[in-house]
PLY file of the C-alpha trace (Angstrom):
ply
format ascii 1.0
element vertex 218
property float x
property float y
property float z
element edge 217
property int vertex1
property int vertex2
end_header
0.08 14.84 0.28
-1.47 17.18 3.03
-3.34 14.25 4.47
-0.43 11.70 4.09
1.39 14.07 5.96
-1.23 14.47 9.19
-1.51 10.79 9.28
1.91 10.48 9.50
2.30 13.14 12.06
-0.57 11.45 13.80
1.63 8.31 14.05
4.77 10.14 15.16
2.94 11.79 18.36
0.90 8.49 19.20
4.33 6.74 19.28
3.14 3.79 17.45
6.28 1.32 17.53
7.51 -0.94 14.32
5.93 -3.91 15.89
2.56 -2.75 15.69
2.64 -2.62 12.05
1.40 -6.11 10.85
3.67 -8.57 7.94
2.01 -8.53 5.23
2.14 -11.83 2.75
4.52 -12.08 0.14
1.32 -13.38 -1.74
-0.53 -9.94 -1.30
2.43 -8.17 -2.06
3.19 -9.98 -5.14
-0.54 -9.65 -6.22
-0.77 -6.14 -5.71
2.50 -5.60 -7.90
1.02 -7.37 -10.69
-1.32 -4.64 -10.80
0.76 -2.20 -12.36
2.34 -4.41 -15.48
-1.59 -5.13 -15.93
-3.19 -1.62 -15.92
-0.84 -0.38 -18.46
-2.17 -2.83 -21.06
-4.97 -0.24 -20.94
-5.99 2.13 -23.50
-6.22 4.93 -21.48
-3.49 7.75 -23.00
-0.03 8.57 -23.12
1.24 5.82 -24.36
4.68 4.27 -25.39
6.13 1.33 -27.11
8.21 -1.15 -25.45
9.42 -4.20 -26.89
6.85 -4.10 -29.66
3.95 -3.43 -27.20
2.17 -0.63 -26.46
1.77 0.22 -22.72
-0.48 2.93 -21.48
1.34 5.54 -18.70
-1.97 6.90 -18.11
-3.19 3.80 -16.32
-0.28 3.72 -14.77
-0.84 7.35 -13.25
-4.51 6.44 -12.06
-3.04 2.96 -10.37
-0.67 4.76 -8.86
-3.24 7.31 -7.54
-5.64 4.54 -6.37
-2.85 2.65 -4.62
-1.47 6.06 -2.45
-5.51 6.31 -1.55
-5.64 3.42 -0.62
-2.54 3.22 1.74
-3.61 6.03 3.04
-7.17 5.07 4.17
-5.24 1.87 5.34
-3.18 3.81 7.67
-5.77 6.06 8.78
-8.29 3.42 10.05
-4.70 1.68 11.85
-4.05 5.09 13.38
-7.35 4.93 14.79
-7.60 0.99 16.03
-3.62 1.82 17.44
-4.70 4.88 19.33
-8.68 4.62 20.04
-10.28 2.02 22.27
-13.07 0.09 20.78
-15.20 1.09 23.93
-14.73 4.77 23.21
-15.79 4.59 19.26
-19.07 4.72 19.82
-19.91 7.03 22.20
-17.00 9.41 20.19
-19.16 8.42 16.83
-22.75 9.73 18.66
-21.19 12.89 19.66
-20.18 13.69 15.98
-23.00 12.70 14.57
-24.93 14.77 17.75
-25.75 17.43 14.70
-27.72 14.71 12.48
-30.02 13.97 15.12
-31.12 17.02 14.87
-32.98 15.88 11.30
-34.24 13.22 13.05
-31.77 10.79 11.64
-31.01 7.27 13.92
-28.09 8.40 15.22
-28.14 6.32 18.24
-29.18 3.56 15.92
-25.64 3.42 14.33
-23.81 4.70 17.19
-25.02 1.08 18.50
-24.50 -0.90 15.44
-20.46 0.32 15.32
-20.20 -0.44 19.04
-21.57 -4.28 17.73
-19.74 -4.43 14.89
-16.04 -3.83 16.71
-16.72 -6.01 19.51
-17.82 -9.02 17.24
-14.71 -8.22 15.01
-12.53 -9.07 17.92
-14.46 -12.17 18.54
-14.39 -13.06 14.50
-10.71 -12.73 14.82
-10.26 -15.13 17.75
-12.11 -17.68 16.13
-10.54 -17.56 12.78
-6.88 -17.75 14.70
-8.21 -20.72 16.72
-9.31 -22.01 13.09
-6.25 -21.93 11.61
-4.31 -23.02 14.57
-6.25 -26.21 14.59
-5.38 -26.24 10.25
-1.91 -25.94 11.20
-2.20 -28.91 13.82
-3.90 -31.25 11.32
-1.55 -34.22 10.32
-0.35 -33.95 6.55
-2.14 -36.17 4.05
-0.09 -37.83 1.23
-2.29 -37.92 -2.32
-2.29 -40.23 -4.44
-1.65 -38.22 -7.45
-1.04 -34.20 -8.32
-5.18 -34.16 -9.41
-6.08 -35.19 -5.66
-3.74 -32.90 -4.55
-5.07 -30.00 -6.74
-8.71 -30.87 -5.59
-7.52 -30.95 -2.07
-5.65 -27.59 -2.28
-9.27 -26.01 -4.13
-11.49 -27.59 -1.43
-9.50 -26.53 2.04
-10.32 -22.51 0.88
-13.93 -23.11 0.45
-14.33 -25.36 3.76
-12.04 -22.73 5.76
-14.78 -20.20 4.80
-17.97 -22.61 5.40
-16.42 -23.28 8.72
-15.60 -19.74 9.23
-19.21 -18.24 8.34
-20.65 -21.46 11.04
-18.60 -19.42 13.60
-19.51 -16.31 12.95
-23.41 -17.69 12.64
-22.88 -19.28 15.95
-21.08 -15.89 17.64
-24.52 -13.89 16.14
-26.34 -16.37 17.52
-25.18 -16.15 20.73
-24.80 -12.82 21.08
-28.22 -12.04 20.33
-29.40 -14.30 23.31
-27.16 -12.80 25.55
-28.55 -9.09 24.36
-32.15 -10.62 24.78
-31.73 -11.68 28.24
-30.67 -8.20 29.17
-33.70 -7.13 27.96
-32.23 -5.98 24.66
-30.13 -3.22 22.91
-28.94 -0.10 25.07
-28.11 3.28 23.68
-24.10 3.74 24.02
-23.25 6.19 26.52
-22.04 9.81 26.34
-18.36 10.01 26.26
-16.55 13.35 28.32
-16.73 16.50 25.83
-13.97 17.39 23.45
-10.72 18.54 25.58
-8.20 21.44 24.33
-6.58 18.61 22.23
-9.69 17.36 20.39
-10.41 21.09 19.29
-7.04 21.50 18.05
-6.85 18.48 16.26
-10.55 19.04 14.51
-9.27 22.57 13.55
-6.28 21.26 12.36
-8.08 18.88 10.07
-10.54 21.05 8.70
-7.80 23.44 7.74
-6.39 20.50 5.75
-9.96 19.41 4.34
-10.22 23.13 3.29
-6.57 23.34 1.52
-7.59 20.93 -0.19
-10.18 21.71 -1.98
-8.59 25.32 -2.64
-4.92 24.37 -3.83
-6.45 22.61 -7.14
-8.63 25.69 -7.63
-5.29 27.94 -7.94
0 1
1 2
2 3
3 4
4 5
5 6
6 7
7 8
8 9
9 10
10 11
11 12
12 13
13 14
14 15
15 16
16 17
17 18
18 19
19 20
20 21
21 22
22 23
23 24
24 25
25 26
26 27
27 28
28 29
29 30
30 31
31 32
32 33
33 34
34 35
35 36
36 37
37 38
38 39
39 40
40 41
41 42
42 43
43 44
44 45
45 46
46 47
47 48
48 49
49 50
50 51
51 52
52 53
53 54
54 55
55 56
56 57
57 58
58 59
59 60
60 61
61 62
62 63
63 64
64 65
65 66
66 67
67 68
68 69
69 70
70 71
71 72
72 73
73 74
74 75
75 76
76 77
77 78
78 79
79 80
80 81
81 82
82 83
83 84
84 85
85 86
86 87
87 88
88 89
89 90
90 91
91 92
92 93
93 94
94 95
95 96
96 97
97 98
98 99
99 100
100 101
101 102
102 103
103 104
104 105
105 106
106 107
107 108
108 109
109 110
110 111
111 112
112 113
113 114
114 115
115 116
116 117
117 118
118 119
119 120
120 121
121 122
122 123
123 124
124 125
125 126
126 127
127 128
128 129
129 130
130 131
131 132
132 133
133 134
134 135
135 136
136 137
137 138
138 139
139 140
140 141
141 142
142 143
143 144
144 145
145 146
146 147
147 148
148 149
149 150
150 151
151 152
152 153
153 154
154 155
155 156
156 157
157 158
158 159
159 160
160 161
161 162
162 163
163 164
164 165
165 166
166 167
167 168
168 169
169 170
170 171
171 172
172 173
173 174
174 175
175 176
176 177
177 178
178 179
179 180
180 181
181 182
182 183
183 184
184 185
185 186
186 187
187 188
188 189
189 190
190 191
191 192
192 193
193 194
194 195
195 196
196 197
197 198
198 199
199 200
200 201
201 202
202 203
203 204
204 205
205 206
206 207
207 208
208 209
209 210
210 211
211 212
212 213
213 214
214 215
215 216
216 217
């Protein structure tokens, strides 16, 4: 609850408007329903009867659980892509993980792999639009029967992602050329210290972090 709250105070001060927030598919939202009725055909106790069944609440309670976490985490990494450029998460990630390189762990190393990582996700996500653009502009086939048209409907999934993992191949591919003909990798650079803001806000969440871990101690 503490941390549901900061992220949604986090998303009140950034401003983030309605339109940011992305439609989700009836499909996922359907599928991720079913997930209840299913976990309570667990074993897990309380349980109750209902309609001559017996249905586990206890399941329900840990679904339940899992599904706020998960939420959550969802609208923590959003509150980061919304308000954080992808230019500034590396050199933000090197300067809190400045205290691990003290063990002599590669900080710079994955302070460089994020920085590759978001800019080929942008690049991933322009090709798979273009992909499915060009789906969308295909002419429809007529089958001769509903077994073709099962087939059909099985295959287009599977060729969607051979012809999305080709892309992303090619996009590595290419990448890596242009990185080798700059004469390779270069260590992301320093980003301005932490402002008056950045304290507060770090103070503010370790307060959180350490309520916590107290409150269930109480």
């Amino acid at each position: 609850a503490l941390v549901g709250a900061l992220v949604a105070g986090g998303i009140a001060a950034a401003h983030i408007p309605r339109g940011a927030v992305p439609r989700i598919p009836r499909t996922v939202v359907v599928l991720f329903l079913v997930g209840a009725p299913l976990s309570m055909l667990s074993t897990k106790a309380p349980h109750f009867n209902a309609f001559f069944v017996t249905l586990s609440l206890g399941a329900l309670e840990e679904w339940l659980l899992f599904s706020a976490l998960g939420l959550l985490l969802l609208a923590s990494v959003a509150l980061v892509g919304w308000t954080t450029q992808l230019s500034e998460v590396a050199p933000a990630l090197r300067i809190l993980l400045r205290p691990a390189a003290w063990l002599r762990l590669p900080v710079d190393d994955v302070a460089l792999v994020t920085a590759l990582c978001a800019r080929c996700l942008s690049l991933l996500l322009d090709e798979v639009r273009i992909l499915f653009a060009a789906r969308r502009l295909r002419p429809r086939v007529e089958y001769a029967s509903r077994r073709a048209r099962f087939s059909a409907a099985v295959r287009e999934p599977v060729d969607l992602l051979v012809a999305a993992v080709t892309v992303s191949l090619r996009r590595a591919g290419e990448m890596a050329d242009a990185m080798e003909a700059r004469g390779g990798t270069a260590t992301p650079t320093d980003a301005p210290g932490p402002g008056a803001r950045d304290v507060w806000t770090l103070a503010l969440v370790a307060v959180l972090a350490a309520a916590t871990l107290v409150i269930p101690l109480l």
